[in-house]
C-alpha positions in Angstrom: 334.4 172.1 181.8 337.7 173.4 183.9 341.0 174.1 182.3 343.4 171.7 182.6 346.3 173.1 180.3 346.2 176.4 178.1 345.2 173.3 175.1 343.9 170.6 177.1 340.0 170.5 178.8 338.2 168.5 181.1 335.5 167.2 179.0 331.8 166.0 180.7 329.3 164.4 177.9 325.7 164.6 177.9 323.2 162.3 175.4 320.0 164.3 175.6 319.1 168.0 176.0 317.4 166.7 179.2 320.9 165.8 180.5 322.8 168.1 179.3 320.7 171.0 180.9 320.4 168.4 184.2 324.4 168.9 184.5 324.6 172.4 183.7 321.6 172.9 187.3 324.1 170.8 189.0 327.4 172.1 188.3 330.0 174.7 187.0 331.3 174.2 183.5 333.3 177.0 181.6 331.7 176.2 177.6 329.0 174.3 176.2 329.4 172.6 172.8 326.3 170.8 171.8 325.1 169.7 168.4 321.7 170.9 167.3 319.9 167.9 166.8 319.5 165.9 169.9 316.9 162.8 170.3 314.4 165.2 172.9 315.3 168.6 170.8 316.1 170.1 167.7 317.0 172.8 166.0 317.9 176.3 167.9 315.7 175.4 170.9 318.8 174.1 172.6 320.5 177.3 172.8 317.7 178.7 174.4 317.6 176.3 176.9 321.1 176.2 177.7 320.6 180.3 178.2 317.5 179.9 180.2 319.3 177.8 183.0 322.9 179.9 182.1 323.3 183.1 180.5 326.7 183.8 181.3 328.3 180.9 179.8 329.7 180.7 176.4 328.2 178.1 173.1 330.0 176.3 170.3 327.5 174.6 168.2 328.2 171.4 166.2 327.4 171.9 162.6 326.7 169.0 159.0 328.0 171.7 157.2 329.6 175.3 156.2 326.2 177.5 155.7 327.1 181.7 156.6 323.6 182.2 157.3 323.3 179.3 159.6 326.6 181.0 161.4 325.1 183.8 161.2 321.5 183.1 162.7 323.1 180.9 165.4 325.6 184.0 166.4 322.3 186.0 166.4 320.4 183.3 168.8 323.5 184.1 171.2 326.2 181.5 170.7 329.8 182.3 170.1 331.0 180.5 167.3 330.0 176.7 165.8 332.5 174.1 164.1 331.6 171.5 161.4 331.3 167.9 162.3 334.7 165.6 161.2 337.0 168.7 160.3 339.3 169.8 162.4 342.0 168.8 164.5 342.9 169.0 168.7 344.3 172.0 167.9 341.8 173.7 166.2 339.0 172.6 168.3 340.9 173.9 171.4 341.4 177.4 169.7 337.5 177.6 169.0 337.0 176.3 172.5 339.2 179.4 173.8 338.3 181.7 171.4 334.4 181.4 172.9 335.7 181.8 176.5 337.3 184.9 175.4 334.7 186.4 173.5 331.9 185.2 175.7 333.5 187.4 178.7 334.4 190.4 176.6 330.2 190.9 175.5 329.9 190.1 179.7 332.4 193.1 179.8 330.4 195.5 176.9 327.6 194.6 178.4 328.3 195.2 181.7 330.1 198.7 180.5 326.8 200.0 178.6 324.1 198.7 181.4 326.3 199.3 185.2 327.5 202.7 186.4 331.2 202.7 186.3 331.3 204.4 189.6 329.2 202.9 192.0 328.2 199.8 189.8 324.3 200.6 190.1 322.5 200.1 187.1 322.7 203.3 184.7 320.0 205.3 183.2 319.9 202.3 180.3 319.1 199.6 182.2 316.8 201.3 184.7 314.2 202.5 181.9 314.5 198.4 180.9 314.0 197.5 184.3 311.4 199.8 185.1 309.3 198.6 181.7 309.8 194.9 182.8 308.6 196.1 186.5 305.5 197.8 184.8 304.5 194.4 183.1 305.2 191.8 185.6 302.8 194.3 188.1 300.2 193.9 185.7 300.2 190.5 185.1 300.5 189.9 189.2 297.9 192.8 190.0 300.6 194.6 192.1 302.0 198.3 192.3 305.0 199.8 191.6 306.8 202.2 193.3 309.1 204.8 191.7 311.8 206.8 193.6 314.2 209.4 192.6 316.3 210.6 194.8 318.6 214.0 194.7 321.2 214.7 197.2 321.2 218.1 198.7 323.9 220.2 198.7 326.5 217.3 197.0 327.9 220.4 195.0 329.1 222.1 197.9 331.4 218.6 199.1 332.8 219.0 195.2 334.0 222.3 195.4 335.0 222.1 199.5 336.8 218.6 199.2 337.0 217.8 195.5 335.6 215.6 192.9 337.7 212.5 194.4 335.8 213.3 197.5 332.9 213.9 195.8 332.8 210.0 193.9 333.6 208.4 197.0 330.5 210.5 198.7 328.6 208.7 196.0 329.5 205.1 196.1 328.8 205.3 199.9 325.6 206.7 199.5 324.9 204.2 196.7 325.7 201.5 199.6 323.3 202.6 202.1 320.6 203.3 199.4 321.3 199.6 198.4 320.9 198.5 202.1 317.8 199.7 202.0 315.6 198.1 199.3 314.8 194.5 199.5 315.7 191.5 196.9 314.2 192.6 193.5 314.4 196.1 194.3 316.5 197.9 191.8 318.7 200.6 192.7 320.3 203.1 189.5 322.6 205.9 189.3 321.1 208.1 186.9 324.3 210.8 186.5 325.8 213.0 188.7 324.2 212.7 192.5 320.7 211.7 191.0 319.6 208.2 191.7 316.1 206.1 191.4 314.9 202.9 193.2 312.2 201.1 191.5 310.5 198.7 194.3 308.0 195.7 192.6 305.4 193.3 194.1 304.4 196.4 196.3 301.1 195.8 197.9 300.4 198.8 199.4 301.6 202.5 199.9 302.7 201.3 203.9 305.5 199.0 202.2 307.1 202.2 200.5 306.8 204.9 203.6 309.0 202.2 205.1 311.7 202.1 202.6 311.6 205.7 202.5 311.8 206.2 205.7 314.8 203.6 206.0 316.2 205.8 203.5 316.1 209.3 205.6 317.0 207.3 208.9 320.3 205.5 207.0 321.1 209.0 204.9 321.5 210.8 208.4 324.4 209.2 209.7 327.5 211.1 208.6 330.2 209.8 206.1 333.7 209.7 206.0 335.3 210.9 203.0 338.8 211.6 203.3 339.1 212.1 206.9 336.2 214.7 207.0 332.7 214.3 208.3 330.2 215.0 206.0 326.9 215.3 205.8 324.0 214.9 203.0 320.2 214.5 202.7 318.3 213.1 200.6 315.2 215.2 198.7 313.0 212.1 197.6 310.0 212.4 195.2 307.9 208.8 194.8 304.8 207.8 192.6 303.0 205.1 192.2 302.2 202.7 189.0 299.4 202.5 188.1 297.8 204.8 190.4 299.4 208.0 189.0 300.1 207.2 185.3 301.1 204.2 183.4 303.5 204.8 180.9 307.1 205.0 182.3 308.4 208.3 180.7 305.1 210.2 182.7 306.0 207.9 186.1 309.1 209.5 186.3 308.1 212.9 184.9 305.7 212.1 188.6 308.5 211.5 190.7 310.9 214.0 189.4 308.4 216.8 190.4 307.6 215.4 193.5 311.5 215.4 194.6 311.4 219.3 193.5 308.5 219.5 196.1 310.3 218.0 198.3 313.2 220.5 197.7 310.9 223.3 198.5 309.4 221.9 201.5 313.2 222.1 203.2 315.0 219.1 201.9 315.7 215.9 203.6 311.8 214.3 203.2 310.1 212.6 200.2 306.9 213.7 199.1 304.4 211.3 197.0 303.3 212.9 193.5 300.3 214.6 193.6 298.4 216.0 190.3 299.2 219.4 190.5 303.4 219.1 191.0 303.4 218.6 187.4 301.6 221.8 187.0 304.0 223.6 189.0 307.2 222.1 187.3 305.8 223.3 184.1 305.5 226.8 185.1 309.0 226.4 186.9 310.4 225.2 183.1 308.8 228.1 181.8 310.5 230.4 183.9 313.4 229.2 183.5 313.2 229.7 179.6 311.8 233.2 180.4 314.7 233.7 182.3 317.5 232.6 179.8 316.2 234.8 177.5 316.2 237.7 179.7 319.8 237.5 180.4 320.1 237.0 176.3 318.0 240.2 175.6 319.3 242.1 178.6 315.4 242.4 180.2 317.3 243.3 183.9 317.0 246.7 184.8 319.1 248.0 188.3 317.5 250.5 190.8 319.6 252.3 193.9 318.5 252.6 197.1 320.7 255.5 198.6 322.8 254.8 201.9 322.6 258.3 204.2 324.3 259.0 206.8 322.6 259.4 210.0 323.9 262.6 211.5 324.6 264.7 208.2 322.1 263.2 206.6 324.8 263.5 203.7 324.2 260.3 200.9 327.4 257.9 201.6 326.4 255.2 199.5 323.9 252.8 197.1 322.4 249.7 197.0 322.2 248.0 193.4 318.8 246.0 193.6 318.2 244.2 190.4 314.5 244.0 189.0 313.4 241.9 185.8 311.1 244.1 183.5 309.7 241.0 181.5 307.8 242.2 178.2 304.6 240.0 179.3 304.7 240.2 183.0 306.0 243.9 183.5 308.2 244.2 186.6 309.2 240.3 188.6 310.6 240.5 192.0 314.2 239.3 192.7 312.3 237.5 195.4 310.7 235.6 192.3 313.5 235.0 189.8 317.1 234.7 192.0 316.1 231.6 193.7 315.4 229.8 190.4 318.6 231.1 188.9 320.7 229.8 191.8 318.9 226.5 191.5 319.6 226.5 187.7 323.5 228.2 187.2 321.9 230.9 185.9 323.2 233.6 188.8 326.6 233.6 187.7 325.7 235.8 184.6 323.3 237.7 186.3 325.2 239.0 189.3 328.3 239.4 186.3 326.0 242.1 184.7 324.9 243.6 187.9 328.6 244.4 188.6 329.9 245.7 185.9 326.6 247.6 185.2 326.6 249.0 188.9 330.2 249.7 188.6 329.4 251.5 185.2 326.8 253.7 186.9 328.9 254.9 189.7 331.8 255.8 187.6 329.2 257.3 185.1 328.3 259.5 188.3 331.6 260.3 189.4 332.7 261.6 185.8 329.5 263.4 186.0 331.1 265.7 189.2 328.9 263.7 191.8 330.4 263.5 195.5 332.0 259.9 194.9 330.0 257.1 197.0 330.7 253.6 197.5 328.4 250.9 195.5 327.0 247.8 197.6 326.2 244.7 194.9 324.7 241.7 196.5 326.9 239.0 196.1 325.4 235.3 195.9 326.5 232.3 197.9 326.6 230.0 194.4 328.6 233.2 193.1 330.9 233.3 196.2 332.1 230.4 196.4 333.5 229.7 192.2 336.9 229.4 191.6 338.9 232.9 191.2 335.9 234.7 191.8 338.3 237.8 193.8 340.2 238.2 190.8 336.8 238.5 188.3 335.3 240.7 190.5 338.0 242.8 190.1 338.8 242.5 186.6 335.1 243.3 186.3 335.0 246.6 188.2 338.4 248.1 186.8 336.7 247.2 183.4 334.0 249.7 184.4 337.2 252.5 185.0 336.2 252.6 188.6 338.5 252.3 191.5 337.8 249.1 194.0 337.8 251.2 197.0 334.1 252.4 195.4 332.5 249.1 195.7 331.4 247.0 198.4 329.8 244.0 198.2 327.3 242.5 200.2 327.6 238.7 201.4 324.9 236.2 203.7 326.9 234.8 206.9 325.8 231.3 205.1 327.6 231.8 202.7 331.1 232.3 204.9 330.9 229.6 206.7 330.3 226.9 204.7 334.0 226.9 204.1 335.3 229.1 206.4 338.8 228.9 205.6 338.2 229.2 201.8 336.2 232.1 202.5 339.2 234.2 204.2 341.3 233.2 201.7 338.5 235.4 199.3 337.9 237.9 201.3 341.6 238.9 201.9 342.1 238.6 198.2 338.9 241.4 197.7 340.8 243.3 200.5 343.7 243.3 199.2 342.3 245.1 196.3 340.7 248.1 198.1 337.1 246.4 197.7 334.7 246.4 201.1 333.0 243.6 202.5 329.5 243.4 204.0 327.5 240.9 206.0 324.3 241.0 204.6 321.1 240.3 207.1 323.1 239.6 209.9 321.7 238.3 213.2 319.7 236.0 211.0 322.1 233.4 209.8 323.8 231.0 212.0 327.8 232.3 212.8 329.8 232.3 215.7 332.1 235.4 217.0 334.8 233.1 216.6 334.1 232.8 213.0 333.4 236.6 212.8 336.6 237.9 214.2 338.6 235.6 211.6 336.5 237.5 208.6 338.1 241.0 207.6 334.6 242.5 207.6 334.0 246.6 206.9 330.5 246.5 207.8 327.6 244.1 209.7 324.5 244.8 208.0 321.6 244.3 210.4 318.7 242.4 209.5 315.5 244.5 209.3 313.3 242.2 211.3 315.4 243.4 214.1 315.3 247.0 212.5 311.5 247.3 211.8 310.4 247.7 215.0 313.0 249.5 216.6 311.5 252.0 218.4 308.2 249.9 219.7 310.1 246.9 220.7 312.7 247.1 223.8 314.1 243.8 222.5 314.6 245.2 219.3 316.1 247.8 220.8 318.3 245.6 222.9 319.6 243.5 220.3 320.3 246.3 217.7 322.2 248.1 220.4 324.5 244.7 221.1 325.2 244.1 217.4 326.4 247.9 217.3 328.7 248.0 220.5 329.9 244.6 218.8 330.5 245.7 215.2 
């Protein structure tokens, strides 16, 4: 049925269910008003059928009389309104008629709204746990697997805060593209929030069928995008199970594949990993340190030792380290080594290295009112931490807060973490320089910057690595390279 006039339709008539439902096969029509007694049908079964073959299109049901709870069950079954037989005039019929139209695409809309990602129009979290449960029972009743990806981009944070969120939403409705291009027909792809996304594949015969979408994946991920005139890159960390193999309730499948993504993490990003049995073991111990850890910042378990800084020829102290340790009440002393990586991975480093510097900065001025020769403070500073927004100016509300002058601390940053922006991260450093506060390249010779970079940074001090340092005086090549980085420095 196709408008003709805003009050005037195109009407096509149909005898039997069997012709009506032949039509609608056959072609287009914008509304279908049927009665619900036909000679090869009765009752609500009509509506069913007109849904089976049409889903989209809207229902007016011809009614004997005015019953509520016949309106009312009919609405329910999924049609839009009904009219009673011999009441009614043009008009009214024609306002029922466009009524339906107009309701029928505003549920479309709702519907759309609470089951599609806005952004990138993948299915959203809603719909993906109802099309994985579907997926679960159709693989039973066809003996096939199931195949559950979810997929976390590495590194997306660092295209947010370098290019901004508009850059950041148009990274992900590309990447939702590709990972479209890559499944087949019945595949579904979701967006589950923020850069975390999940391909369910069905009818999977064997595990062969999903090394090849995930490799399709990795090989379609590594081609760069362009996002607002820049270049960037991102890889995928991609953790799959397998229904019914692994589990067979949906919650534990993709419990399964989120811990085999975190493996995947770990083993250097950019590769999928299938779940094996003990990743679930190893998340849960991850959780639990993380809990452990969030209380330790709560009930201030951090303790801070300082390594002293000499100077060679006098042998005179011209400096501290602050190293942070965790005294944990169960565990006794936990290695930075153990916990900062976690706390990086979960936000939780911005507190931490806020506590270290002002109670570093405490210390020192503690020392200086004490009458100790006055020595400058080196706080490690992390890459997350570097690059937040106004981080010069809480640093340096933080160490005047602790009543000691900036020209007493230095902090201590990875080459890493410079160069991922390396015009945002002059802008920071002459900011901390401005201030009187030194800057350090921690482990240098290990990361990956160029002198040109270097001589753009207003550096005080290139801290060597100590694999270079360890076996100074045994190894001429050692020697050789220590000796460069000083004449260079």
């Amino acid at each position: 049925m196709h408008d003709a006039q805003p009050t005037k339709h195109l009407v096509t008539s149909a005898y039997t269910a069997n012709e009506g439902i032949a039509l609608l096969e056959d072609k287009y029509f914008d509304i279908v008003i049927t009665d619900l007694n036909l000679p090869d049908t009765e009752g609500f079964n009509i509506i069913t059928y007109i849904q089976d073959v049409n889903s989209e299109i809207p229902i007016v049901v011809l009614s004997n009389q005015e019953d509520d709870d016949l309106a009312l069950e009919i609405v329910q079954m999924g049609a839009q309104d009904y009219l009673i037989k011999g009441q009614g005039d043009g008009y009214l019929i024609n306002r029922v008629i466009d009524y339906s139209i107009e309701r029928k695409r505003d549920i479309q809309q709702l519907n759309y709204l609470a089951n599609y990602d806005s952004l990138t129009g993948l299915a959203n979290r809603l719909l993906f746990r109802e099309r994985l449960d579907r997926a679960l029972i159709r693989a039973d009743r066809n003996k096939t697997l199931v195949a559950l990806f979810v997929i976390d981009l590495d590194r997306f944070k660092s295209v947010n805060d370098s290019l901004g969120h508009d850059a950041g939403d148009q990274l992900l409705v590309e990447v939702s593209k590709r990972l479209s291009a890559c499944t087949r027909e019945g595949d579904t792809v979701a967006r589950l929030g923020g850069d975390e996304f999940t391909i369910i594949m069905e009818d999977v015969k064997n595990t062969d069928d999903v090394v090849k979408i995930a490799d399709k994946v990795l090989d379609l991920m590594k081609r760069e995008f362009d996002i607002l005139s820049h270049d960037v890159f991102v890889t995928p960390s991609i953790g799959i199970t397998i229904y019914p193999i692994d589990d067979t309730h949906a919650s534990h499948l993709f419990v399964n594949a989120d811990s085999a993504m975190y493996q995947a993490k770990e083993n250097g990003r950019n590769c999928y990993r299938f779940y094996t049995a003990n990743m679930n073991l190893h998340l849960i111990e991850k959780m639990d340190m993380e809990a452990k850890l969030r209380r330790a910042i709560d009930k201030q378990e951090f303790v801070l030792h300082y390594q002293p800084k000499f100077c060679v020829d006098s042998k005179e102290p011209i400096g501290a380290e602050a190293l942070i340790r965790w005294m944990d009440p169960d565990e006794g002393m936990i290695s930075p080594a153990l916990f900062i990586p976690l706390a990086e991975e979960t936000g939780l480093v911005g507190p931490i290295t806020d506590w270290v510097i002002k109670e570093a900065c405490k210390q020192n001025s503690e020392w200086q009112q004490q009458g100790y020769k006055s020595i400058r403070m080196a706080i490690n500073l992390s890459p997350k931490q570097f690059n937040q927004r106004d981080i010069a100016k809480r640093i340096f509300n933080q160490i005047i807060c602790s009543d000691l002058a900036p020209k007493y601390v230095e902090l201590e940053i990875t080459e890493s973490a410079l160069v991922e922006n390396v015009d945002k991260s002059i802008e920071i450093l002459n900011d901390l320089k401005k201030w009187g506060i030194q800057i350090s390249i921690d482990d240098f010779g290990t990361g990956y910057s160029s002198l040109s970079y270097l001589k753009k940074f207003p550096l005080d001090t290139l801290k060597i690595d100590q694999s270079f340092v360890r076996d100074l005086m045994s190894d001429p090549d050692d020697a050789t390279i220590v000796s460069a980085i000083i004449a260079m420095a």
